[in-house]
C-alpha positions as a printed Julia matrix, in Angstrom:
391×3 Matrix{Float64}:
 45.23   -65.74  -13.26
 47.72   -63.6   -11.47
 51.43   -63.61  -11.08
 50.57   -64.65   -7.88
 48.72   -67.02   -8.12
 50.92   -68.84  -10.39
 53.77   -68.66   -7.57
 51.73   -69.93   -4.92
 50.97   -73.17   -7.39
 54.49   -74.03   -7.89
 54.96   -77.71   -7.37
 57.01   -78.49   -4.38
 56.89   -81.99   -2.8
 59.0    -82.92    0.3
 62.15   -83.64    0.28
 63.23   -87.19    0.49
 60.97   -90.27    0.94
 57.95   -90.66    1.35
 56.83   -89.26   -2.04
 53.31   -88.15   -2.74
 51.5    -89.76   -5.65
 48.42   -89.67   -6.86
 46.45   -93.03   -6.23
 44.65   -93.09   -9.49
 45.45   -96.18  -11.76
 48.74   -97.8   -12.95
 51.82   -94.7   -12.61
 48.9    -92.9   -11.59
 47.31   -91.83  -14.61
 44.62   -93.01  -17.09
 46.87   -93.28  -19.74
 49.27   -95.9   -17.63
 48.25   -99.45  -17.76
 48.42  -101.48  -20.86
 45.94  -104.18  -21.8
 49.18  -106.53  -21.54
 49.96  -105.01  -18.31
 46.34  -106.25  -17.04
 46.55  -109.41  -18.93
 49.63  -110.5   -16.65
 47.68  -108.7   -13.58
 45.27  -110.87  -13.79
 47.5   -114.17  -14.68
 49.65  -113.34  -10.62
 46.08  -113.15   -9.45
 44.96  -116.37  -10.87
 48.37  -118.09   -9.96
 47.82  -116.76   -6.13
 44.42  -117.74   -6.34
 44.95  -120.96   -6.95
 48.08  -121.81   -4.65
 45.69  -120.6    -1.64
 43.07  -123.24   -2.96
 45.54  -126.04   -3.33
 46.66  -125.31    0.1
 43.97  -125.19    2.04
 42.29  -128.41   -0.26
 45.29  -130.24    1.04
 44.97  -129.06    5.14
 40.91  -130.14    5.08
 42.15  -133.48    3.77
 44.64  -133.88    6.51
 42.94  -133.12    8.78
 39.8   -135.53    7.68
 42.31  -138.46    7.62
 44.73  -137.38   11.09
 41.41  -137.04   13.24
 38.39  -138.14   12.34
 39.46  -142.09   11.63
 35.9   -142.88   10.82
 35.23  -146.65   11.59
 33.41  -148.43    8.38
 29.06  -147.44    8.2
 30.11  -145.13   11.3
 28.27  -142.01   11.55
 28.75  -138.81   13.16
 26.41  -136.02   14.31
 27.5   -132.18   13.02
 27.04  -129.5    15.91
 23.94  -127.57   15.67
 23.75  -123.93   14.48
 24.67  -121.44   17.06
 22.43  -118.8    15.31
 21.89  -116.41   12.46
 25.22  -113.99   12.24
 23.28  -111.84    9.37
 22.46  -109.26    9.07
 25.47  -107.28   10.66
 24.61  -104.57   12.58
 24.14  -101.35   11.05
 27.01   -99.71   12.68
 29.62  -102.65   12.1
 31.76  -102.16    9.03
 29.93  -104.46    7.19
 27.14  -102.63    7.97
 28.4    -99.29    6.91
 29.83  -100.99    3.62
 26.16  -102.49    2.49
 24.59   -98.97    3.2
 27.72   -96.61    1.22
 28.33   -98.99   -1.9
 24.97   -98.33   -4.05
 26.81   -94.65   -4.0
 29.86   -95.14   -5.07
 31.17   -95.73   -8.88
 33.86   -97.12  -10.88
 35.25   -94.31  -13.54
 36.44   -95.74  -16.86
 38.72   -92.79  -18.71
 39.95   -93.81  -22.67
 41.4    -91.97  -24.89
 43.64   -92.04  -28.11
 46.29   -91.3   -25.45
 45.8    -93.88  -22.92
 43.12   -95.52  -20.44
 42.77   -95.83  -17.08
 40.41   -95.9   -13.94
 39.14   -94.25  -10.39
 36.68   -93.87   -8.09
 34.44   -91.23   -7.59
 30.64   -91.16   -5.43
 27.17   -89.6    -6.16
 26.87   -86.63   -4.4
 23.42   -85.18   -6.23
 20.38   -86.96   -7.94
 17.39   -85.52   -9.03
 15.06   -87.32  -11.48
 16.7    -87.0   -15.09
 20.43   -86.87  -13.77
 23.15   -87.56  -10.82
 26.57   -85.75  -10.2
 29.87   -87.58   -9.19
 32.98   -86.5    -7.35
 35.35   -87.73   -8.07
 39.73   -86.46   -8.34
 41.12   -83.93  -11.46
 43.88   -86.16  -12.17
 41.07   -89.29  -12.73
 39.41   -87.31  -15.58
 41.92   -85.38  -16.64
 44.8    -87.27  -17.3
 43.97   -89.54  -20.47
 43.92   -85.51  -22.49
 40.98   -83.67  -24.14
 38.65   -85.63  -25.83
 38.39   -88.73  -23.44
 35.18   -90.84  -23.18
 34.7    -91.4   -19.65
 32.61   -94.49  -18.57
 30.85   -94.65  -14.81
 30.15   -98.2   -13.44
 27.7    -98.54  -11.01
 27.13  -101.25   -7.92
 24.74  -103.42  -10.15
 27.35  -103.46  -12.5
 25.17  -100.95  -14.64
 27.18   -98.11  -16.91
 26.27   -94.86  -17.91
 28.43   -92.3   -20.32
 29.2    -89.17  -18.16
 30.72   -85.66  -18.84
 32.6    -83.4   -16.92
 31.02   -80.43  -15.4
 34.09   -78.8   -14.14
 37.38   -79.44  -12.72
 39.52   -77.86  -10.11
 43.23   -78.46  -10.38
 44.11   -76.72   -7.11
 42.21   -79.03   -5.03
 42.66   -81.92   -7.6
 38.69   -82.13   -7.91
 36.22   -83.07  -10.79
 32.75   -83.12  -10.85
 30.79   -85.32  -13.65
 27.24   -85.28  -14.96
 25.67   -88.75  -15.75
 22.24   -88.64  -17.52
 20.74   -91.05  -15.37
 18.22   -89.97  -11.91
 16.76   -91.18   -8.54
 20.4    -92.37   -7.68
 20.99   -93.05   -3.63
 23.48   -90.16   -2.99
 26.34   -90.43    0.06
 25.79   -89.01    3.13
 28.45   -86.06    3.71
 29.9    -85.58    7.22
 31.81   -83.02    9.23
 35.44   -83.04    8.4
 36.58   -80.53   10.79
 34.62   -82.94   13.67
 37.51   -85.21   12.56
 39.66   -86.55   15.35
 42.88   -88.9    15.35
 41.57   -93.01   15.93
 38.33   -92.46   14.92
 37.11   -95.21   12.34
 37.94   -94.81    8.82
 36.41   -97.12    5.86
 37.96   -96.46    2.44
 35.75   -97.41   -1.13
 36.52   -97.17   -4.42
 38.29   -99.42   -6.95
 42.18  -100.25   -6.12
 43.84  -101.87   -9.7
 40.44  -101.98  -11.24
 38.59  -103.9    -8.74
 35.36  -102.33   -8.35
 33.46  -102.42   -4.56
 36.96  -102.78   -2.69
 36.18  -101.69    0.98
 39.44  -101.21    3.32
 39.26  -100.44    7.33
 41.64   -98.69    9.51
 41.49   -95.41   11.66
 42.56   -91.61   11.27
 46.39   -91.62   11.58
 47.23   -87.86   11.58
 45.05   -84.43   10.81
 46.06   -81.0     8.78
 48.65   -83.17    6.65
 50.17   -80.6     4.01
 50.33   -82.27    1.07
 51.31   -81.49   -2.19
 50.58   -83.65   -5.73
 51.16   -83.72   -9.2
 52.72   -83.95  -12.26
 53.16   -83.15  -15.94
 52.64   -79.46  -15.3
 49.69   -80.14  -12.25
 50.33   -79.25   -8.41
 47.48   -79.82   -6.37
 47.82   -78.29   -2.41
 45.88   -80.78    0.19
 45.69   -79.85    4.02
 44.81   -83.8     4.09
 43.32   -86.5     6.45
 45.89   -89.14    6.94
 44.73   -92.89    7.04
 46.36   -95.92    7.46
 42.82   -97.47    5.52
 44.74   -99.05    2.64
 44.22   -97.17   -0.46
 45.99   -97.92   -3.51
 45.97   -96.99   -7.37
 42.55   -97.08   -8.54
 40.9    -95.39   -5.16
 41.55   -91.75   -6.34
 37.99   -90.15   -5.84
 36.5    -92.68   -3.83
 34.9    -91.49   -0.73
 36.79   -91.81    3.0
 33.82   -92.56    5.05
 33.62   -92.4     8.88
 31.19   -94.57   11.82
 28.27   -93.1    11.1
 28.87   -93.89    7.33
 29.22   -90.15    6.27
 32.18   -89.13    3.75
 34.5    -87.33    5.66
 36.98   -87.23    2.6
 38.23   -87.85   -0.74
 40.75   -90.14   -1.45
 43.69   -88.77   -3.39
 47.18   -89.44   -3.04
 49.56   -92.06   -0.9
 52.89   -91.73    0.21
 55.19   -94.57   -1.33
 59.04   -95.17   -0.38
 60.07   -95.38   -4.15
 61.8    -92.37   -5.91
 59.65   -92.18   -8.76
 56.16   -91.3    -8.4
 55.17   -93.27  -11.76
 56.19   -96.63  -10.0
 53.34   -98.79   -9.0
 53.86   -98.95   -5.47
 50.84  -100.56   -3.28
 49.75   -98.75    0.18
 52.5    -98.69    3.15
 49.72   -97.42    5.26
 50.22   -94.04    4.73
 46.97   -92.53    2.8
 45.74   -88.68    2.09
 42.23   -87.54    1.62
 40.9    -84.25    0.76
 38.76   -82.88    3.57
 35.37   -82.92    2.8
 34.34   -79.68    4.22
 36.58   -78.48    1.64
 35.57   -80.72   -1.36
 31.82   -79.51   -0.79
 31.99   -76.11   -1.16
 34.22   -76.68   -4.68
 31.6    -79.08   -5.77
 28.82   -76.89   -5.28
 30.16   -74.02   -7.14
 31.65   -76.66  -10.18
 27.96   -77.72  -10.58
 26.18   -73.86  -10.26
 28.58   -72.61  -12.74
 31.51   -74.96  -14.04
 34.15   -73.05  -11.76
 35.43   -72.58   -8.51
 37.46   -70.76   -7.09
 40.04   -70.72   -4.39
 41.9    -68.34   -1.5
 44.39   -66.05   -1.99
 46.37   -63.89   -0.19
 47.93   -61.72   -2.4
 51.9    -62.0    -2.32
 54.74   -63.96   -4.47
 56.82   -66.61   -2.69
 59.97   -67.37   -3.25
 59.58   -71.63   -2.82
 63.51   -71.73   -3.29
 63.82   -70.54    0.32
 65.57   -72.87    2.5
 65.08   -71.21    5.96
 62.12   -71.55    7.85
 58.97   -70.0     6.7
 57.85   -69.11    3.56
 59.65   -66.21    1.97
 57.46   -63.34    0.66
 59.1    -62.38   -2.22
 56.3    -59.18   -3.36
 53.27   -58.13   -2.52
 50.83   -58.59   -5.62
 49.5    -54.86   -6.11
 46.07   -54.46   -5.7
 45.85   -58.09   -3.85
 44.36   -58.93   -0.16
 48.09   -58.13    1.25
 48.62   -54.65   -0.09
 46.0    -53.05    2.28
 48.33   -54.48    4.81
 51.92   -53.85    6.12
 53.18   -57.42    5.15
 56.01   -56.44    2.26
 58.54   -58.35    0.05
 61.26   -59.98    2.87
 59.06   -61.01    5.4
 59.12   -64.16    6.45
 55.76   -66.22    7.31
 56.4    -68.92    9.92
 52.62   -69.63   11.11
 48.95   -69.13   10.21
 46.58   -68.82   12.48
 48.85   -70.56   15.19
 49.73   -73.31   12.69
 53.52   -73.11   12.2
 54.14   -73.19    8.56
 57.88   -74.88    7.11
 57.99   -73.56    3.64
 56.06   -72.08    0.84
 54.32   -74.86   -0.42
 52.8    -75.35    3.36
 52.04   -72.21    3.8
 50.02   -72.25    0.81
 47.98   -75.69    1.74
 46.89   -73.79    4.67
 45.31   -71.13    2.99
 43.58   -73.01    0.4
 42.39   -74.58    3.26
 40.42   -71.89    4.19
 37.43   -70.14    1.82
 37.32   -66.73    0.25
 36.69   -63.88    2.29
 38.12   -65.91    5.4
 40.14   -63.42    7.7
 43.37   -65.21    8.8
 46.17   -63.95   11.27
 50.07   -64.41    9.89
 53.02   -64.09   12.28
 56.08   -63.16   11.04
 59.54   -64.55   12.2
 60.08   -61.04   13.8
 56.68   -61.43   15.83
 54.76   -59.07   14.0
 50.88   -60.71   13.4
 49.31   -59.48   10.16
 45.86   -59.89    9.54
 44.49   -60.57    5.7
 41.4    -61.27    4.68
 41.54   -63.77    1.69
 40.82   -62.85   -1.92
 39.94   -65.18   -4.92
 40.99   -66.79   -7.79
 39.19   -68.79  -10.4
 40.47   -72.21  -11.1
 41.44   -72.68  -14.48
């Protein structure tokens, strides 16, 4: 990996609240929630559980003694059914739910150093064995040597491996030795629009076959995750679908029922990004357009790559743009007339704030992609994008 490539990686996360975390489990890593920790989990639960039940025990027996005042042997006559209400439409949310959940898993990480869990979804089957996607930081962050459990909708499990990771677009793809799996539909991310319908699976705290409504909120979000030496760069989907630790790698799935993105991080008002803070509404999702072409090339060959364009950035810059520091010799850029000093302020007509933006834009894009960079003099440079391998 290049000088370069290293710069354009360096974490930077906005400034002030929100902060970006990864929604994976408890501080947002498998090795974060103790079996105590679940224990009283599951006690608040219980205690909830049962003040709701008390509750509304006491309201039916109100109201059976306020209104009815049933006369001794009096009888009375129940209204008749007003019809069948199942099944749901196909195109209702319950609808899209029943058809989406046989393709989407529960993923079980343990290790010496820690457990944890995620989501992920079947994206391949053939006879002897199915692939998952599912997020880097689900498989990744219990260390080397993990066993990593997938939990199917029949409550099934299967031991899977992992085929390859991509820590730039915080994705994983895993191997399970089981075939003839139902597979998700994939959808068209980039036919995305603000308000359409958006249905988020996965398993939030553990809790396997959670579904969550709401709409797109916001498009091209430049995100930025990570931690403990990671920085993953997502031009994301907003949604205001809740989506809370445990849903990293579950699918975002649109109308039609098609997976229009990955869920990944959330945006929480604490200042820590280990705290366990549940969804304000604010939700990120890779694109899947983007997700599709890294799977494909983590299950041909274990790697993937990602754009470049060639240049250091200085992500200390506080003006507006992002601050070429060098042109990497030999890279996309040095055909060209951009040179250390310039200052990029949009891509492709997309204004661009800082480094770490300017970078989620171009790994939004593929290798070999031609894109247009103005300069805050009004110069437009055109590159066409080089590669790097993921490591």
């Amino acid at each position: 990996m290049t000088d370069q490539t290293e710069n354009e990686q360096s974490p930077v996360n906005p400034a002030g609240p929100p902060t970006w975390i990864y929604s994976s489990t408890s501080s947002d890593r498998p090795d974060m929630a103790s079996k105590n920790e679940r224990k009283k989990s599951g006690l608040k639960m219980a205690i909830v559980a049962g003040t709701v039940s008390g509750l509304l025990a006491g309201t039916a027996g109100f109201a059976g003694a306020s209104y009815l005042n049933l006369k001794p042997n009096q009888s009375i006559t129940l209204p008749a059914e007003s019809g069948d209400t199942s099944p749901r439409p196909d195109d209702s949310i319950a609808g899209i739910a029943k058809s989406v959940l046989p393709t989407v898993v529960s993923i079980s990480v343990e290790s010496t150093s820690g457990q944890g869990t995620g989501s992920g979804f079947l994206i391949q089957s053939n006879s002897t064995e199915s692939y998952v996607l599912t997020n880097n930081h689900v498989v990744t962050g219990a260390g080397s040597g993990a066993t990593i459990t997938v939990s199917f909708q029949d409550q099934s499990e299967a031991p899977a491996t992992v085929v390859g990771t991509n820590e730039s677009y915080d994705l994983a793809v895993l191997r399970v030795e089981r075939g003839d799996l139902p597979v998700a539909a994939l959808g068209d991310s980039d036919d995305v629009v603000v308000g359409d319908l958006a249905i988020a699976i996965g398993s939030p705290l553990g809790l396997s076959g959670t579904v969550t409504s709401g709409i797109i909120s916001a498009l091209n979000r430049p995100v930025t995750a990570g931690g403990d030496g990671e920085s993953s760069f997502i031009n994301a989907i907003q949604t205001d679908a809740a989506i809370n630790p445990g849903n990293s790698g579950g699918p975002l799935v649109n109308a039609q029922g098609q997976v229009i993105g990955i869920n990944s991080a959330i945006a929480t008002l604490s200042s820590s990004s280990s705290s366990q803070s549940g969804s304000i509404g604010l939700g990120f999702s890779i694109p899947i357009n983007q997700a599709k072409r890294v799977a494909e090339e983590l299950i041909n060959s274990g790697t993937s790559s990602y754009p470049v364009i060639g240049v250091q950035l200085d992500m200390a810059f506080e003006g507006k743009g992002a601050l070429v520091s060098s042109v990497v010799e030999g890279g996309p850029a040095s055909t060209t007339d951009l040179q250390g000093g310039d200052v990029i302020v949009a891509i492709d007509g997309q204004s661009v704030s800082d480094g770490a933006e300017l970078v989620v834009r171009i790994r939004a894009k593929a290798p070999g992609d031609t894109v247009q960079l103005k300069l805050d003099n009004g110069d437009v440079i055109s590159v066409v994008l080089g590669s790097e391998t993921s490591q």
